[in-house]
N, C-alpha and C positions, 0 to 999 in steps of 0.2 A: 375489297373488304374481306376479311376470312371470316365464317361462321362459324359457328358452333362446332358443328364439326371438324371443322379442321384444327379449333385449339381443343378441342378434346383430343384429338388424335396426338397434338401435337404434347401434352400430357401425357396420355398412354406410353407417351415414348420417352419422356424425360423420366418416368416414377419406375419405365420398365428396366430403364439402362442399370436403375439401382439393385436390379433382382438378374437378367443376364445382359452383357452389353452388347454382347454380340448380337442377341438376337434383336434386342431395341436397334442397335445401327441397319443391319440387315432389313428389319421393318421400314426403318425411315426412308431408307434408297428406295426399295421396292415402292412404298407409295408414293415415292416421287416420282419414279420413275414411270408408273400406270397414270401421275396425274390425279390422284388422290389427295395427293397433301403438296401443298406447296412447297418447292426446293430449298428455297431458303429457308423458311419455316422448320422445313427438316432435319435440315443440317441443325440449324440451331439449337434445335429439340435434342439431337444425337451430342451434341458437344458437351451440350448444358447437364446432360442428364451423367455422362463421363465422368465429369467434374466434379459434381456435386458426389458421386459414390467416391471418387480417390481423394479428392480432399477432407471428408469425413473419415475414412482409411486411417490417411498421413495422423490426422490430429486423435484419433485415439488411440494411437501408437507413440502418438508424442506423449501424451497425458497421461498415460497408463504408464511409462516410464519415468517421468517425472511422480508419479505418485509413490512409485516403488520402489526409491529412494529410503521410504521412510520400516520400510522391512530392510531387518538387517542382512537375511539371506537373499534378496534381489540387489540389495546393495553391493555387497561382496561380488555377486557375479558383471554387477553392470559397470563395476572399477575394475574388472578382472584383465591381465594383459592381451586374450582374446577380443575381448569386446574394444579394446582400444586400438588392436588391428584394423577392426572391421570398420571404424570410424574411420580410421585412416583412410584406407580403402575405398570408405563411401566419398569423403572428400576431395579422391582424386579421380574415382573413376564411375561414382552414384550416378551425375548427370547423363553420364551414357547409356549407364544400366537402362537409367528409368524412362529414355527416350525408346532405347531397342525393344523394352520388356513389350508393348504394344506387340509386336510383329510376330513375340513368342510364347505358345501357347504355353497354358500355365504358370508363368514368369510375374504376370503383373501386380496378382496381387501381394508372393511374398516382396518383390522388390519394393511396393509403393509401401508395405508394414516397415519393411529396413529403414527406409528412407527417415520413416518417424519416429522408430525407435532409435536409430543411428544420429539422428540429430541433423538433417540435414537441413541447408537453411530453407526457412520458408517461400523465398522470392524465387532460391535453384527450382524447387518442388515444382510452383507455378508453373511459373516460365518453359521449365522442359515435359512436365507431363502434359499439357496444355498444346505443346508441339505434338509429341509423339500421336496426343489422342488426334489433334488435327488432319495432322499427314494417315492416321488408319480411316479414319473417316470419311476422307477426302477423294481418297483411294478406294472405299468399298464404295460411297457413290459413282464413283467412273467405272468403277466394273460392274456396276449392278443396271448401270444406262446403258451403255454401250449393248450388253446382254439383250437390252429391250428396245436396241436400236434408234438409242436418243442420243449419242454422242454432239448433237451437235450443240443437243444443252447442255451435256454435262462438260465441256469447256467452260462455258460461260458458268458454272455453276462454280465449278473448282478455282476459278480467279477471283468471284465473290467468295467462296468460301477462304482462300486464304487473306486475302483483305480484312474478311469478317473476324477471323483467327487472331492477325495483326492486332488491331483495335479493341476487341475483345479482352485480350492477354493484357494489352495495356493496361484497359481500364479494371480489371481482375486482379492485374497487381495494384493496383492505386488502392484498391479498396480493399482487400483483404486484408491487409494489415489492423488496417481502424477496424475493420470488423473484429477481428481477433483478438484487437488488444481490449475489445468491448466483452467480448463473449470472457477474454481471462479475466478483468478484471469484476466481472459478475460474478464468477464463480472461485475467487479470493472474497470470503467475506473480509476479511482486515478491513477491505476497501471501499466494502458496501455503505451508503450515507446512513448520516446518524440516525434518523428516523427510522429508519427499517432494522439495524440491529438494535437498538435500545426497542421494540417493539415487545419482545419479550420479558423485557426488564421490568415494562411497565406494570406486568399481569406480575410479575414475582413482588415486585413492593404492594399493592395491592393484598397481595396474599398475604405477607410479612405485615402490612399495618394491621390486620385483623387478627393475627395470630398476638401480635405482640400489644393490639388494640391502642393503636394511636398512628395518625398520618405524618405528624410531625418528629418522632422521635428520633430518625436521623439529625436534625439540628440538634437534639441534644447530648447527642454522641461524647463531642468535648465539649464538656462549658465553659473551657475557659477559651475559645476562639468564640469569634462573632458568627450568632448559626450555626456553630459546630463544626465547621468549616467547609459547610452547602454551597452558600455563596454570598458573597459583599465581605470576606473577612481580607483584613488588612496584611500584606506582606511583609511590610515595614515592621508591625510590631510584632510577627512571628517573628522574624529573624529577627528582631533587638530582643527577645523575650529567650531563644535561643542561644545569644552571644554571650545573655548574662548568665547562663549555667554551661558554656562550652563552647569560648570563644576561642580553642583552637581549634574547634571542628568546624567555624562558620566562617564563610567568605563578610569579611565585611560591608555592609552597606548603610545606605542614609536617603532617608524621607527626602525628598523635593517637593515642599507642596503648592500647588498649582496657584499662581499669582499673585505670586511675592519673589517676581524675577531671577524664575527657574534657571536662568542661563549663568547671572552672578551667582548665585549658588554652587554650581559645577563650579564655575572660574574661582571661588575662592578654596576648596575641597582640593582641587588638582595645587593651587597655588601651596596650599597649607601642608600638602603629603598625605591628606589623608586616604586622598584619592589618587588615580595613576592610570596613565593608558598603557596597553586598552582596557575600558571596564564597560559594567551592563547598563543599559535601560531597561527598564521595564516598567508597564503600570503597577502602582498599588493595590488593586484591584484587577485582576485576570485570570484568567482559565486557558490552558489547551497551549499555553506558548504564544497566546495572544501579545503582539505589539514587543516581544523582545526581540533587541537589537545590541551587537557588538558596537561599542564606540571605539574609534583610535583614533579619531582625531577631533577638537574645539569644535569647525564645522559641521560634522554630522550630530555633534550632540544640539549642537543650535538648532540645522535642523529637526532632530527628533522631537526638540521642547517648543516648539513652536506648532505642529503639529498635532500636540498634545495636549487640551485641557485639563486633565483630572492629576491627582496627586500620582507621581512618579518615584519609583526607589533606583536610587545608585548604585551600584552592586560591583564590588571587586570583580574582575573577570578570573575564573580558576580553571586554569589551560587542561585540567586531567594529567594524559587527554581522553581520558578512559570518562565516563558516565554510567548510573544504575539508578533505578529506583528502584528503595525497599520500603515493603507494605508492613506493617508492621501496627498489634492493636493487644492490646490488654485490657482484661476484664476488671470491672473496677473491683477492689475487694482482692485483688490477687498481688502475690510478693514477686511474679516474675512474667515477660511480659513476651511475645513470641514474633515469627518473621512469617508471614504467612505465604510473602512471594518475593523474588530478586526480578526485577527486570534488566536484564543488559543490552544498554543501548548503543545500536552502532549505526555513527554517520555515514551515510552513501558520498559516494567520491566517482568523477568521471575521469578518466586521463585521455590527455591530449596524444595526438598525434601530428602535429602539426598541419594539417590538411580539414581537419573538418571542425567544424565549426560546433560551439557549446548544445546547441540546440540540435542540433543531430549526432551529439554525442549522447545524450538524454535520450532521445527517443532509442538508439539501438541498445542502450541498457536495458534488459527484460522487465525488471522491474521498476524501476525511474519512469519505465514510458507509460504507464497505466498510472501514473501520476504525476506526467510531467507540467500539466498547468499548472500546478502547485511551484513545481521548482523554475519554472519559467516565468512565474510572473516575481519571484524574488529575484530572481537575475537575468532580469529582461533587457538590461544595461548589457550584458554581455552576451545575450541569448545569441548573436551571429557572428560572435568575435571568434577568428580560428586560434583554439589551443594550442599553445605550443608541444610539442613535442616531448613528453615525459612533464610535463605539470599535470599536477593532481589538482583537480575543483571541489571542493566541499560546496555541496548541494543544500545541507541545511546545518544549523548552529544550535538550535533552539533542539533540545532532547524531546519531543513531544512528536507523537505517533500522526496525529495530523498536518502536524507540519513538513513529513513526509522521513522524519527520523526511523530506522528501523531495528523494532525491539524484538529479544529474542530472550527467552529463559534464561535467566542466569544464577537458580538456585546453587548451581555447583559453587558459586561464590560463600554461600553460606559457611560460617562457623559461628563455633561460641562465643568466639571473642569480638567478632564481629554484631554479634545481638546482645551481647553484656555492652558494649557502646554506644549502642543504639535507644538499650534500655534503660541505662542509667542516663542517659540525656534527656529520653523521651520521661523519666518518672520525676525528673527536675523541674519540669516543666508545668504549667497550672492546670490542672484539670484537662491535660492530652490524656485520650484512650486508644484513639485510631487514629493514623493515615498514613502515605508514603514521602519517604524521605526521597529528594533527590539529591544526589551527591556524587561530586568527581573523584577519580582519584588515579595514582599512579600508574600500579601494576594493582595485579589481580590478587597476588599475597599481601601488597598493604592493603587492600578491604578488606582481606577476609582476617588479616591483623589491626583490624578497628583503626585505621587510618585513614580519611578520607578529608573532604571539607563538603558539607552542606550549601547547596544553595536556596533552597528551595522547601517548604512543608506543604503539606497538602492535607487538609481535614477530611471530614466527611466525604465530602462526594469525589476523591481520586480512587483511582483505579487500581488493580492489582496487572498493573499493563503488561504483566508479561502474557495474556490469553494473546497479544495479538502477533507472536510466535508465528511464523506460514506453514508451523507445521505441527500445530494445536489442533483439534479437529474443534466443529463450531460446537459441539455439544460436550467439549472438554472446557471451553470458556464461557459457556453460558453453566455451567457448575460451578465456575469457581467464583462468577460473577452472583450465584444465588448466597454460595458462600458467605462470601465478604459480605453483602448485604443482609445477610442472615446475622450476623456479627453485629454492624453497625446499629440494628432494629433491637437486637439483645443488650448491645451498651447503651443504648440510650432509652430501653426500657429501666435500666439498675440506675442510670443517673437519675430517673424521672422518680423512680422510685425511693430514690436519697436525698428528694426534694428541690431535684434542676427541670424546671418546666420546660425551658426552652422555648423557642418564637412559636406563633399559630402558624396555620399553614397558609395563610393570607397574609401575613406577614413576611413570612416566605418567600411569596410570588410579586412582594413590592418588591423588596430586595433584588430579584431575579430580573426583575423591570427596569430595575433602575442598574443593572449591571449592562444589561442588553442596551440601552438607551447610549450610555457611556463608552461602551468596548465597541459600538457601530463607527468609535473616528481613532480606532486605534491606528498606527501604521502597522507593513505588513512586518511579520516579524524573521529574522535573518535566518 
């Protein structure tokens, strides 16, 4: 059994390695070698303690260069054809570097900084600093025994210690990754769960009801959607209310409502032309990209409608293949009406190589794999199938940030002529003030030349989704997010005031109930 003492010591030795490692290894031989501290114990302590100071090294040399990207004079130098030498270089000759740098004094720590700045892969890093420190280790304990005339343990100590080494390394690559992609994906808010970043939102609408003295006034935002478009409002009559002031900017669709033999319905729309594979499903009723799925063929739309109780819309499908949403809100009482955000949406894509398979194509994408149960559980049918060779996978369909689509600022899209079509549709429209359009489109000149097709409006409660940018800082979106709510609080303070009450806030929360109740059997969406 070890005492106190000896995991104290054996502490003293893992927290020293972090301040000199020299003298922490030196330490640990020595009391092993007088029988102080147990051998094993020791070594253990000298490795662990190695470890833990290179691999914190490696990674804020990674993250400090990935951050410094976003300056334009660290960017310039870190595309510079120097630094792409030095990559080269570390790629073909880093593993070496970082096993020899152990043996040479002063070498270790700039070589383990390169390694992280240089990009080297995290599993080389392990694996070979993990040696290097090994074999130093391993090596000042046999000289540090032998010295004190114990060689005959320090045999048996250096076969367990490289066994230890073996096993060790193994299970420190198994797990370092999941730790890693744990620690990145904490520190991406984007990714943080809903509860934790709307926690601030909560303290801004609070603020906002008492400034503008009313809790409900976001329903009243638009009066002419149901709740302003909070929630329970209908998709079908957005887009029919739409179609009739600018049915070349709308993708076609039509109500299917729930048990009146949703299936004959599709079959006589496809039979009549109205309809055409492929097109959408989606609920009547949804948020967030819930439950939307690409149909192309009879069968899956069977399946979808069977799986579906509540009223469902048809939806032309509109290939882009480009996607955006624009946030867009006018003051009631004003002649002209403004764009306050573009988000440009782009679907993540893995390509094959013929050898490996969808699911560990996923995880080695940096980004995919801090969300890959998201994209695995929509294509969990294929999640082992090996890709072929130069096929491309579309990972999600649905343009919506939790479904794992990734948005990125797209103000550069902006023009006037792009928000004269936006505005003249949205003022066509019954009592719209606020919300974001989503809409496909070609090239990036036909949006900003007011050519697009709508599929989508979003009232009240959408988002100005471009905050969640990876290169927005969290207190550049929690601004634009007081913004926009600062907005919505103000429009539907002037509609209250021009006599639109709008629901109570208990009313509200039935609505919100009965959304919750219904969207819990949605399927998942493509």
């Amino acid at each position: 059994m070890l005492d106190v003492t000896q995991l104290g010591l054996a502490l003293a030795i893992v927290f020293g390695a972090l301040i000199s490692e020299d003298a922490a290894v030196l330490g640990a031989a020595t009391l092993s070698a007088r029988s102080m501290l147990n051998p094993e114990l020791a070594l253990l302590s000298a490795v662990l303690g190695i470890r833990l100071g290179d691999y914190a090294l490696y990674l804020i040399a990674r993250s400090a260069t990935r951050g410094a990207v976003n300056w334009t004079w660290a960017r310039k130098a870190i595309d510079s054809d120097f630094t792409s030498r030095c990559r080269r270089w570390t790629q073909k000759h880093g593993r070496s570097a970082l096993f020899l740098s152990r043996a040479i004094p002063g070498m270790r720590l700039p070589v383990t900084l390169a390694c992280g700045t240089l990009g080297m892969r995290q599993r080389d890093f392990v694996l070979f600093s993990i040696a290097g420190a090994s074999v130093w280790v391993l090596g000042t304990f046999v000289i540090v025994h032998s010295s004190q005339q114990a060689l005959r343990t320090a045999w048996p100590l250096m076969i367990a210690g490289v066994v230890f080494s073996l096993f060790a390394g193994r299970v420190i690559r198994s797990a370092l990754p999941r730790l890693h992609r744990l620690v990145t994906k904490c520190s991406r808010w984007e990714f943080w769960p809903a509860w934790l970043f709307y926690f601030p939102v909560i303290a801004m609408y609070a603020w906002l009801a008492l400034r503008y003295r009313g809790l409900s006034l976001p329903a009243a935002a638009n009066p002419g959607q149901l709740n302003g478009g909070v929630v329970g409002e209908s998709k079908a009559q957005i887009l029919d209310e739409l179609h009739a002031v600018a049915p070349d900017h709308v993708a076609h669709s039509f109500l299917i409502p729930a048990g009146e033999n949703p299936q004959q319905r599709i079959f006589a729309l496809l039979q009549s032309g109205h309809l055409s594979l492929p097109f959408v499903l989606k609920p009547n009723v949804g948020q967030r990209g819930a439950g939307f799925r690409i149909i192309r063929d009879l069968a899956q739309a069977n399946v979808y409608l069977a799986s579906v109780s509540s009223d469902v819309v048809a939806q032309d499908y509109a290939p882009g293949p480009h996607e955006a949403g624009i946030f867009y809100y006018r003051l009631p009482g004003e002649t002209r009406g403004h764009i306050l955000a573009i988000t440009q949406k782009v679907f993540p894509t893995v390509c094959g190589d013929g050898r490996t398979s969808l699911r560990e194509l996923i995880h080695r994408d940096d980004r995919a794999a801090l969300i890959a149960s998201t994209y695995l559980k929509r294509l969990e049918a294929r999640a082992d199938e090996i890709i072929p060779f130069g096929e491309t996978v579309r990972l999600v369909e649905a343009g919506n940030h939790c479904q794992g689509c990734i948005f990125q600022d797209g103000l550069h899209l902006y023009s006037d002529e792009l928000l004269d079509a936006i505005d003249r549709i949205s003022q066509a429209l019954p009592e719209f003030y606020i919300g974001r359009y989503d809409v496909r489109y070609v090239t990036d000149d036909e949006l900003r030349a007011g050519r697009f097709t709508i599929i989508e409006l979003n009232g009240a409660a959408s988002e100005a989704t471009s905050i969640y940018d990876a290169r927005n800082s969290l207190s550049s979106a929690y601004r634009m997010l007081y913004r926009q709510w600062d907005l919505i609080f103000q429009i539907g303070r002037r509609n209250r005031d021009r006599g639109f009450r709008g629901p109570t806030l208990l009313e509200l929360f039935h609505s919100w109930r009965d959304y919750c109740r219904i969207s819990a059997a949605y399927p998942i969406a493509d």
